[in-house]
PDB file of N, CA, C and O in Angstrom:
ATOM      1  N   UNK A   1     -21.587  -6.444 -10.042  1.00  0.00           N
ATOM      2  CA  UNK A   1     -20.230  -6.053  -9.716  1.00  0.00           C
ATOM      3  C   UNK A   1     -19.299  -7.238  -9.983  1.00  0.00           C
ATOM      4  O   UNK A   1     -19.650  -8.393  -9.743  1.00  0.00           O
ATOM      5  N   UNK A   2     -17.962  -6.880 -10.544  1.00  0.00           N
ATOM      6  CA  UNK A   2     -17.204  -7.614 -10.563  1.00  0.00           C
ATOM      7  C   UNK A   2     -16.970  -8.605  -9.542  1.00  0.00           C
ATOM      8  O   UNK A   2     -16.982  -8.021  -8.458  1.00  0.00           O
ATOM      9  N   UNK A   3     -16.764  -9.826  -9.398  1.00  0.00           N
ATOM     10  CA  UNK A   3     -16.096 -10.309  -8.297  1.00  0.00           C
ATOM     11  C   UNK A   3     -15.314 -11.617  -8.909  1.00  0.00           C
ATOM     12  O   UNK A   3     -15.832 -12.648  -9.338  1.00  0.00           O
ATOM     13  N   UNK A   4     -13.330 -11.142  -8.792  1.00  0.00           N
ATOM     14  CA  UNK A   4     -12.421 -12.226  -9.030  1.00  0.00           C
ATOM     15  C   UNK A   4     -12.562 -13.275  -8.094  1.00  0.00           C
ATOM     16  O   UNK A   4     -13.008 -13.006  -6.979  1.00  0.00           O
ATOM     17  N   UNK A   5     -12.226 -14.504  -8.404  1.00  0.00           N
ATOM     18  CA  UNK A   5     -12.366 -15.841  -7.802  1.00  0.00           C
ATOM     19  C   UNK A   5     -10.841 -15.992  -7.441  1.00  0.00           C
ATOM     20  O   UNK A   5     -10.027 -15.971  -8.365  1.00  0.00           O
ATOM     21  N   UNK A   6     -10.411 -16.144  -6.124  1.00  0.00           N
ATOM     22  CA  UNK A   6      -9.335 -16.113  -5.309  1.00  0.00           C
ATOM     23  C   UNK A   6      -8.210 -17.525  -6.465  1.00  0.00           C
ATOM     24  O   UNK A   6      -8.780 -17.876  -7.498  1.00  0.00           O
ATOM     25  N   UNK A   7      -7.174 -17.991  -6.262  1.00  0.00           N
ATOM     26  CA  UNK A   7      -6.832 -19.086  -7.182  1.00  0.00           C
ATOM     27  C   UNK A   7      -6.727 -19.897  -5.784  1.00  0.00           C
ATOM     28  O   UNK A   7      -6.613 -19.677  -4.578  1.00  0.00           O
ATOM     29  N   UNK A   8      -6.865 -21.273  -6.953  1.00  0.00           N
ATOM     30  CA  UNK A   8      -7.290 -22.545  -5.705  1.00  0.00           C
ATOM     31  C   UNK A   8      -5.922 -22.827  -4.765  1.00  0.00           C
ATOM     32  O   UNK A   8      -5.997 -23.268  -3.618  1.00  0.00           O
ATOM     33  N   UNK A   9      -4.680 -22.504  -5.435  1.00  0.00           N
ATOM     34  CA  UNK A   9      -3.342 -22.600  -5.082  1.00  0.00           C
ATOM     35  C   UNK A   9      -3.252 -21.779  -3.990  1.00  0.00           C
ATOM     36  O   UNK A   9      -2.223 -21.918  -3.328  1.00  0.00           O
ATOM     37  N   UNK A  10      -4.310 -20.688  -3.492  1.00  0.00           N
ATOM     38  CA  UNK A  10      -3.978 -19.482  -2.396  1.00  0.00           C
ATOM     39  C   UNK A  10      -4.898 -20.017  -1.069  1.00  0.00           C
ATOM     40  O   UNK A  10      -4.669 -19.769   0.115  1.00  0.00           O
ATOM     41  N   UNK A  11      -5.848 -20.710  -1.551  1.00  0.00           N
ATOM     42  CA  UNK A  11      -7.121 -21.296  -0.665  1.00  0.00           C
ATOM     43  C   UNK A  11      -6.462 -21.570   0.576  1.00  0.00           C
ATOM     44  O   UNK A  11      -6.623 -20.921   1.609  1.00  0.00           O
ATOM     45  N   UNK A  12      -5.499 -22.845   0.385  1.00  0.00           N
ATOM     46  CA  UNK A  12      -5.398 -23.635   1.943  1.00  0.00           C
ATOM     47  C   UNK A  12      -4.215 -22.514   2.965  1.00  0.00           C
ATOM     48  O   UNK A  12      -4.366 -22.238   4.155  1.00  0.00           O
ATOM     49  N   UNK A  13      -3.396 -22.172   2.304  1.00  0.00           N
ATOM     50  CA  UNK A  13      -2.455 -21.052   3.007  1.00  0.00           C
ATOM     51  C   UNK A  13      -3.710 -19.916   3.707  1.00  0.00           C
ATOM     52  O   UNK A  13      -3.902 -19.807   4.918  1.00  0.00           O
ATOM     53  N   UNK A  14      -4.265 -19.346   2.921  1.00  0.00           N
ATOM     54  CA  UNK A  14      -5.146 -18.605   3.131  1.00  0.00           C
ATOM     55  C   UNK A  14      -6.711 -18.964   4.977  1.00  0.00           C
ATOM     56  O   UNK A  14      -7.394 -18.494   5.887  1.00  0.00           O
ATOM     57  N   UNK A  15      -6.195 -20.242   4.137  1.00  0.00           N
ATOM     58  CA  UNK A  15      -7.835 -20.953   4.907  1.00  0.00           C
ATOM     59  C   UNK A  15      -6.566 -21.126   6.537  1.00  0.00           C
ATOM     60  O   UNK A  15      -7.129 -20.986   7.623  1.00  0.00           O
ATOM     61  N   UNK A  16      -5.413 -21.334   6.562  1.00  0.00           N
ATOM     62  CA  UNK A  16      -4.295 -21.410   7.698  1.00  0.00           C
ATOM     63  C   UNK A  16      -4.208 -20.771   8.779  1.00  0.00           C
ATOM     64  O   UNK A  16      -4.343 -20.874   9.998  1.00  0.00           O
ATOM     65  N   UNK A  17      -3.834 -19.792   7.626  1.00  0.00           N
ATOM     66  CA  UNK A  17      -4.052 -18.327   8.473  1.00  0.00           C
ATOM     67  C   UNK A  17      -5.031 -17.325   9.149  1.00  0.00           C
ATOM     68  O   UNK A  17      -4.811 -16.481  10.018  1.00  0.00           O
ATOM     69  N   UNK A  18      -6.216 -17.672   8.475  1.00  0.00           N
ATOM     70  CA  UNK A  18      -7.613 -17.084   8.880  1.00  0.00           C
ATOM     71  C   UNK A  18      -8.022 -18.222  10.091  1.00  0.00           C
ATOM     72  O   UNK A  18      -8.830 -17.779  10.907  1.00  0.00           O
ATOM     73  N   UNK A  19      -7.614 -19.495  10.294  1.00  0.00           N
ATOM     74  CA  UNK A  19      -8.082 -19.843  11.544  1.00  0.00           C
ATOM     75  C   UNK A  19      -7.232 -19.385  12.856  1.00  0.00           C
ATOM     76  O   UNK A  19      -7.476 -19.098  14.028  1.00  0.00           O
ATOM     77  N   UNK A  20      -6.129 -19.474  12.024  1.00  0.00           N
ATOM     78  CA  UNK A  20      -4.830 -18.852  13.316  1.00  0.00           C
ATOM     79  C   UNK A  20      -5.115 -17.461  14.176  1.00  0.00           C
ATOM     80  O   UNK A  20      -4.836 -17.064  15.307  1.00  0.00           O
ATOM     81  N   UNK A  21      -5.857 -16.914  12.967  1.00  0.00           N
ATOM     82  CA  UNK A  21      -5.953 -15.818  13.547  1.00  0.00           C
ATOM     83  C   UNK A  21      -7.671 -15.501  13.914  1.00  0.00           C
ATOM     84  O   UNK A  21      -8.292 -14.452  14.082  1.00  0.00           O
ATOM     85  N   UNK A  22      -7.997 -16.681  13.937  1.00  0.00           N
ATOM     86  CA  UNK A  22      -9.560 -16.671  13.928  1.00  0.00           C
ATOM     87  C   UNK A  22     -10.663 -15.474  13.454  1.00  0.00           C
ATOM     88  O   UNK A  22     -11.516 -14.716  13.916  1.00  0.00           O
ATOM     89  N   UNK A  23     -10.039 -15.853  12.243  1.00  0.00           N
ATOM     90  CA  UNK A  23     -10.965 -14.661  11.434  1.00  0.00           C
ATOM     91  C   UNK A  23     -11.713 -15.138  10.478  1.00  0.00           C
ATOM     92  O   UNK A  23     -11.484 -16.294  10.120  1.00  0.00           O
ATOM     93  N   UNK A  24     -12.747 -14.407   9.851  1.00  0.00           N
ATOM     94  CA  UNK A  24     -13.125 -14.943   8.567  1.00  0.00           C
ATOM     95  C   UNK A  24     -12.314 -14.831   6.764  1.00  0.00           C
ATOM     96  O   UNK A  24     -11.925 -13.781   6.252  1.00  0.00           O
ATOM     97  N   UNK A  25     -12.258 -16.032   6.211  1.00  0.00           N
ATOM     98  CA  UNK A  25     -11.343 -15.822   5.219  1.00  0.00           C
ATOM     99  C   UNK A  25     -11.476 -14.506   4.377  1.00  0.00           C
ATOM    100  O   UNK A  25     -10.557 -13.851   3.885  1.00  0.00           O
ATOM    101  N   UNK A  26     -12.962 -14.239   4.314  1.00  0.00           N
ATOM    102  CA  UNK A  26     -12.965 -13.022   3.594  1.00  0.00           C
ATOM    103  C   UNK A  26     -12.317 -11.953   3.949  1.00  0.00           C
ATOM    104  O   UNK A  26     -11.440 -11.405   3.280  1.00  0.00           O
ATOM    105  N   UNK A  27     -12.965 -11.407   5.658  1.00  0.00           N
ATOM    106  CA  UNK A  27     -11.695 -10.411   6.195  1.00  0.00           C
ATOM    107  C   UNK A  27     -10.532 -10.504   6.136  1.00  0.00           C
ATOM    108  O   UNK A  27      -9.933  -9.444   5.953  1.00  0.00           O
ATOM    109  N   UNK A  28      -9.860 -11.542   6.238  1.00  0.00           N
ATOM    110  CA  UNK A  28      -8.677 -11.682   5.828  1.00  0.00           C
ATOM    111  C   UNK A  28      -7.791 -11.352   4.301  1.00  0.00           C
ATOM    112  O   UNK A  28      -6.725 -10.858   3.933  1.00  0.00           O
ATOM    113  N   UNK A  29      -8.804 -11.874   3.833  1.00  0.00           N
ATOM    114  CA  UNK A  29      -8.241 -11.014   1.970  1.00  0.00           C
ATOM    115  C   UNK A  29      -8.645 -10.148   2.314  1.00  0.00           C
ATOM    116  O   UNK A  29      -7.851 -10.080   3.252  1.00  0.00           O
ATOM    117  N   UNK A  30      -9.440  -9.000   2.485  1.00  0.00           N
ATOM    118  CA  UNK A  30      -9.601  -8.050   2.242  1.00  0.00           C
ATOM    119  C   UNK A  30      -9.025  -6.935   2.986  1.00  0.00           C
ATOM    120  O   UNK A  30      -9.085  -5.725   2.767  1.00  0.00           O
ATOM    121  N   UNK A  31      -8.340  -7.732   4.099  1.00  0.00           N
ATOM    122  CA  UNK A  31      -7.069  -6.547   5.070  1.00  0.00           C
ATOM    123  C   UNK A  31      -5.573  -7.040   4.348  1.00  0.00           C
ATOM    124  O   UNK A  31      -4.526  -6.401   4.453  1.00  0.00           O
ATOM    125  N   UNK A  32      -5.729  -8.264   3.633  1.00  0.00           N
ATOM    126  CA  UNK A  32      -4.430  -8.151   2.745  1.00  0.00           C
ATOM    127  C   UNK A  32      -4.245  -7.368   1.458  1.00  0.00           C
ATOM    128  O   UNK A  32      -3.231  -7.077   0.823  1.00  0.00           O
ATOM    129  N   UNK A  33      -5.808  -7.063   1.227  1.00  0.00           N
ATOM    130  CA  UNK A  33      -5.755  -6.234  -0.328  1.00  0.00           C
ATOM    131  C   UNK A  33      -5.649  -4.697   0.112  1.00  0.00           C
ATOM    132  O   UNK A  33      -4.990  -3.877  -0.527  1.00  0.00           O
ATOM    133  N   UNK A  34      -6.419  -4.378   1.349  1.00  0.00           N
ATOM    134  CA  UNK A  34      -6.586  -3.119   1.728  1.00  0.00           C
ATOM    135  C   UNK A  34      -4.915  -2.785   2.257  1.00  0.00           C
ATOM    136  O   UNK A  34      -4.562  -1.667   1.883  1.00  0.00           O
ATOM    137  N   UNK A  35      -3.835  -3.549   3.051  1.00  0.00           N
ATOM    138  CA  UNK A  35      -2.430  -3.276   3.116  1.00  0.00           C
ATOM    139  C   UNK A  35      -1.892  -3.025   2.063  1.00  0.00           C
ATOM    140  O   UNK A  35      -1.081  -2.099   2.034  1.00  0.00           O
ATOM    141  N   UNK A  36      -2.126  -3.630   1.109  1.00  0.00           N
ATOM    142  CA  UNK A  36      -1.393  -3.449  -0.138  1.00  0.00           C
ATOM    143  C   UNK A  36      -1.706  -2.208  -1.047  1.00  0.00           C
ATOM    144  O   UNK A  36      -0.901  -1.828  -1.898  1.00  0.00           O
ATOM    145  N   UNK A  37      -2.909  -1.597  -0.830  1.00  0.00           N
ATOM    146  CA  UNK A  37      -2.999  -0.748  -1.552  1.00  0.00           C
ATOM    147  C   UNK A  37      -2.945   0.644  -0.537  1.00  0.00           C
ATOM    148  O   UNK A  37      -2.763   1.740  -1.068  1.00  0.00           O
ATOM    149  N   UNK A  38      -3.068   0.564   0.557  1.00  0.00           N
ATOM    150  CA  UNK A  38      -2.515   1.493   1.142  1.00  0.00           C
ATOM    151  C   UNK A  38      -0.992   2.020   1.039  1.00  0.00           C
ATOM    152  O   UNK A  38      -0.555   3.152   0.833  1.00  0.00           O
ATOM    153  N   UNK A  39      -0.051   0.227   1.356  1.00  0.00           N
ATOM    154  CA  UNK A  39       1.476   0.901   0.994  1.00  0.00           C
ATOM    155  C   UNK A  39       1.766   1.098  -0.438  1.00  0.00           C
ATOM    156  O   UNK A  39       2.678   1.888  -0.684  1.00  0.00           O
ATOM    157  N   UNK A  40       1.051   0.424  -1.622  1.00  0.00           N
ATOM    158  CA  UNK A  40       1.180   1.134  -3.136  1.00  0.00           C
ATOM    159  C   UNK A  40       0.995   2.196  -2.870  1.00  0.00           C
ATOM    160  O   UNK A  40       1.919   2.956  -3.157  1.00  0.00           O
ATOM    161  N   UNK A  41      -0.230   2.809  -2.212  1.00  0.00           N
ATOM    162  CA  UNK A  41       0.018   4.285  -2.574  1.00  0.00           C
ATOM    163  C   UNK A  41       0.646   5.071  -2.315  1.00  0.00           C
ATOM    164  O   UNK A  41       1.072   5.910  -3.109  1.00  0.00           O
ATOM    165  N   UNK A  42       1.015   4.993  -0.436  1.00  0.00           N
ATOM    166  CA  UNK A  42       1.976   5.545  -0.267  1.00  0.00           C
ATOM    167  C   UNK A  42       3.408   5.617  -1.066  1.00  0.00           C
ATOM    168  O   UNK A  42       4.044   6.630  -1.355  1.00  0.00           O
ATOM    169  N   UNK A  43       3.649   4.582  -1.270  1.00  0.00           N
ATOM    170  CA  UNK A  43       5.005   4.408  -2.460  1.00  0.00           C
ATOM    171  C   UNK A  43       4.747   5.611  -3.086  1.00  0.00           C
ATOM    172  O   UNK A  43       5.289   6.711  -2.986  1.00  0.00           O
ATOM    173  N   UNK A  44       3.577   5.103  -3.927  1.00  0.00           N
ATOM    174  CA  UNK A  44       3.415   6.112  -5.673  1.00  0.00           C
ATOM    175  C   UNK A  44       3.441   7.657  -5.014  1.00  0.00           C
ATOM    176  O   UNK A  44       4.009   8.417  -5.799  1.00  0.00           O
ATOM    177  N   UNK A  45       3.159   8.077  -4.260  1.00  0.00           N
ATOM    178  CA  UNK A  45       3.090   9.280  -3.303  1.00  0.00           C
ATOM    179  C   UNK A  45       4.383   9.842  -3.284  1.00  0.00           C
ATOM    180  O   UNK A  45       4.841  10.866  -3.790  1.00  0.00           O
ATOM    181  N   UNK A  46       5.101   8.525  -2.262  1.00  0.00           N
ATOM    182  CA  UNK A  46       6.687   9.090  -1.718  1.00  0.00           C
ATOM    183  C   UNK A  46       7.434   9.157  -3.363  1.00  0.00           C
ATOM    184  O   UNK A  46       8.446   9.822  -3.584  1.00  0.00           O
ATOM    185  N   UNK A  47       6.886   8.531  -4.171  1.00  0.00           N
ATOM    186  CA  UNK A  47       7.973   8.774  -5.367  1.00  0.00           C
ATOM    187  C   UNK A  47       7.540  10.504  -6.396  1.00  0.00           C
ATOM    188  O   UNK A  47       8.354  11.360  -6.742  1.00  0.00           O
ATOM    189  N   UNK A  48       5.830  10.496  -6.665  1.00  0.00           N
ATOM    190  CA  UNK A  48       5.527  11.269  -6.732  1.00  0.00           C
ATOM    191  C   UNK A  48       6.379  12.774  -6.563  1.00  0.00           C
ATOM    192  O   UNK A  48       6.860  13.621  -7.316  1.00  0.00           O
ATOM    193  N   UNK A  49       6.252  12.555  -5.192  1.00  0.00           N
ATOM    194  CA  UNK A  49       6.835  13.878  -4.386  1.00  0.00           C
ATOM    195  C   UNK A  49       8.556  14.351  -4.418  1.00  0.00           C
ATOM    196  O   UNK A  49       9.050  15.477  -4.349  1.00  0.00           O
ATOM    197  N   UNK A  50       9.141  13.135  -4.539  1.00  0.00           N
ATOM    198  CA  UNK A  50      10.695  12.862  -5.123  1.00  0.00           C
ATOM    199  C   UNK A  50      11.139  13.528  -6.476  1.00  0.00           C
ATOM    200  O   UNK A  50      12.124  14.193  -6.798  1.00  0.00           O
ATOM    201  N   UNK A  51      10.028  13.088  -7.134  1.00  0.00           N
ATOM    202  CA  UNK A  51      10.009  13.216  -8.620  1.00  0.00           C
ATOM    203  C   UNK A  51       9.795  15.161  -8.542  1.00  0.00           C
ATOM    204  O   UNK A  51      10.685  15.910  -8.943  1.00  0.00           O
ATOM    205  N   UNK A  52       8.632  15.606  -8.029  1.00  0.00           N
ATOM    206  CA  UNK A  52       8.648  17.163  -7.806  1.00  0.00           C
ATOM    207  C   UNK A  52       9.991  18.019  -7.418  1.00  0.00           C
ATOM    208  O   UNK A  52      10.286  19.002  -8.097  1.00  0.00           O
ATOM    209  N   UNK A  53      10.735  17.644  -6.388  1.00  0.00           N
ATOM    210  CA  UNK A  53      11.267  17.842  -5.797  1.00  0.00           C
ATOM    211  C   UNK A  53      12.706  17.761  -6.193  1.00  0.00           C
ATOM    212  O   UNK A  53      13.505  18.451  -5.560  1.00  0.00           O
ATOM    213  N   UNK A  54      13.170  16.927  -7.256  1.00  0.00           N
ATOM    214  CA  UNK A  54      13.833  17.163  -7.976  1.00  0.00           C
ATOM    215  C   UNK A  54      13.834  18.617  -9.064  1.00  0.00           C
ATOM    216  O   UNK A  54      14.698  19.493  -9.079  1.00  0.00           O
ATOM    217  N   UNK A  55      12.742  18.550  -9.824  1.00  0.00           N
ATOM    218  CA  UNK A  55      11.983  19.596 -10.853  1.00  0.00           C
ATOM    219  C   UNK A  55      12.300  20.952  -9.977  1.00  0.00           C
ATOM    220  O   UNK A  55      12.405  21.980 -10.645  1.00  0.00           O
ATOM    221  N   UNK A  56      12.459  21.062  -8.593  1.00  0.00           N
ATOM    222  CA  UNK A  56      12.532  22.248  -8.270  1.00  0.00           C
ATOM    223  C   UNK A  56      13.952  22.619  -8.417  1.00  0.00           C
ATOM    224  O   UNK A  56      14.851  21.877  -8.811  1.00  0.00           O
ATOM    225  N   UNK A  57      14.073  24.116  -7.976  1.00  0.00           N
ATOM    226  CA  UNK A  57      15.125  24.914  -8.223  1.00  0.00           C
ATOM    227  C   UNK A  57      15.865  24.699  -6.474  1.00  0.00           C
ATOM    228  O   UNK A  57      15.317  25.095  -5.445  1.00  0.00           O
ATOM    229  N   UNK A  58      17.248  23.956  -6.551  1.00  0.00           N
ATOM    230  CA  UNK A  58      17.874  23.778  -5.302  1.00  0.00           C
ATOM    231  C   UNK A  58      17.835  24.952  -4.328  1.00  0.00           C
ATOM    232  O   UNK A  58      17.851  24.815  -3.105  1.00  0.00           O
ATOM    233  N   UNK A  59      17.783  26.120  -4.975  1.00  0.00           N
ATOM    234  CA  UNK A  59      17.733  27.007  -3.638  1.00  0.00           C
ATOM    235  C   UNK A  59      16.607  27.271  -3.190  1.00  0.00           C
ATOM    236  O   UNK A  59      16.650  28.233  -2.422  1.00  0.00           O
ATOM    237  N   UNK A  60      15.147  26.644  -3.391  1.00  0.00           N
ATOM    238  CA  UNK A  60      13.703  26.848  -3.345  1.00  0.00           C
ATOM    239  C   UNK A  60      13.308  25.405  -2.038  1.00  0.00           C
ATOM    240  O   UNK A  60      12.377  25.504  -1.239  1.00  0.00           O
ATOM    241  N   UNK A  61      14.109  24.355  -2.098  1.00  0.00           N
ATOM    242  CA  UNK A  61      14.237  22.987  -1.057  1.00  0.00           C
ATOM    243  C   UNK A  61      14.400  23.427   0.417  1.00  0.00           C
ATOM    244  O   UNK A  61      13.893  22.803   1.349  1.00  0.00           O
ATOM    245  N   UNK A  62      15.004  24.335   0.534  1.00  0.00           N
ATOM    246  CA  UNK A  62      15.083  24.801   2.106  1.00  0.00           C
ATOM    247  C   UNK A  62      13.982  25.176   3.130  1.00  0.00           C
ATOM    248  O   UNK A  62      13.867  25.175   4.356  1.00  0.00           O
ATOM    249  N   UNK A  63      13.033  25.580   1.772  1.00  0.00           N
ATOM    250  CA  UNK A  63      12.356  26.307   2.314  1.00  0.00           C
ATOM    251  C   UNK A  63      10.886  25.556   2.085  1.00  0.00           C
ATOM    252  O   UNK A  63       9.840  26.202   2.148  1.00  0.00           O
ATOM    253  N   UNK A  64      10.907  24.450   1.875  1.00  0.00           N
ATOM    254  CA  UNK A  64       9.960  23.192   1.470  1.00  0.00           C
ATOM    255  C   UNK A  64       9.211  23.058   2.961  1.00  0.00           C
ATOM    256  O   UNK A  64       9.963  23.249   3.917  1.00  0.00           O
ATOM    257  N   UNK A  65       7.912  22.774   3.245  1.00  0.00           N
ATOM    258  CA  UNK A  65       7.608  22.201   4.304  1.00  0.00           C
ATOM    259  C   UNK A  65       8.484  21.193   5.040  1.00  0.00           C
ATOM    260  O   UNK A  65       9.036  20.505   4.181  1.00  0.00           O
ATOM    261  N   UNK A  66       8.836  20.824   6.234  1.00  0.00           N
ATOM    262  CA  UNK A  66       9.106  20.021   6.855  1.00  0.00           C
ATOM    263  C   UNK A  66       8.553  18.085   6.539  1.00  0.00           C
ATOM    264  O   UNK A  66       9.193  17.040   6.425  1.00  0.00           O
ATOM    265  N   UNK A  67       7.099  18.429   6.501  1.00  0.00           N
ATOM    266  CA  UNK A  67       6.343  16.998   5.880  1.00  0.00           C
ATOM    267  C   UNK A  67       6.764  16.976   4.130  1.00  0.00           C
ATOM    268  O   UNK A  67       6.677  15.768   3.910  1.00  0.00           O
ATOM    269  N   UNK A  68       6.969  17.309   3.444  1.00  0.00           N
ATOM    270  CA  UNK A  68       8.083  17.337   2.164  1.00  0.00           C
ATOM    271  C   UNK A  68       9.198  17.002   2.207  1.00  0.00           C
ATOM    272  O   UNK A  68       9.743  16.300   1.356  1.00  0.00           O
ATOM    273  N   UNK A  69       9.689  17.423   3.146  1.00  0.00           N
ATOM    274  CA  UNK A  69      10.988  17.393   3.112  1.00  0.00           C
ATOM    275  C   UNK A  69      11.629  16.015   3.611  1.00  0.00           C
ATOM    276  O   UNK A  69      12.762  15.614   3.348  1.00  0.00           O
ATOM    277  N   UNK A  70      10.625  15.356   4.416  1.00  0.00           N
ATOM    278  CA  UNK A  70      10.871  14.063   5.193  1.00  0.00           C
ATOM    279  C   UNK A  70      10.964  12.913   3.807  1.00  0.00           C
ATOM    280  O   UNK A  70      11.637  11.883   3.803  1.00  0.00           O
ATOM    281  N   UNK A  71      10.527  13.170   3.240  1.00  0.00           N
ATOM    282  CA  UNK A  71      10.003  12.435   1.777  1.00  0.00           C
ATOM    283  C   UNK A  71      11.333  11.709   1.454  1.00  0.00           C
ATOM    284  O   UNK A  71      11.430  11.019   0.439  1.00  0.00           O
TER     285      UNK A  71
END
């Protein structure tokens, strides 16, 4: 399996914060990679759904789910 090598420039910030928060450095990247791709997706989602929602016919929006419509 792949595995990228963190850059040496991220190490000591990295190594900072994982004692602060007394964690291990690895968990720590990996709840910063797992945030990030949770709110990417959501993004790509909320735009996704924007993008539909336009495409529709204005008098068809009213009647959109409520969780759509929050979008």
């Amino acid at each position: 399996m792949y595995s990228p090598k963190v850059k040496e420039e991220f190490i000591p910030m990295l190594f900072k914060i994982s004692v602060s928060k007394r964690i291990p450095m690895t968990k720590l990247v990996n709840q910063i990679i797992k945030d990030y791709l949770d709110r990417d997706s959501l993004n790509h989602t909320e735009k996704t759904v924007e993008e539909l929602k336009e495409k529709l016919n204005p008098a068809i929006r009213p009647y959109l789910p409520a969780q759509i419509n929050k979008f």
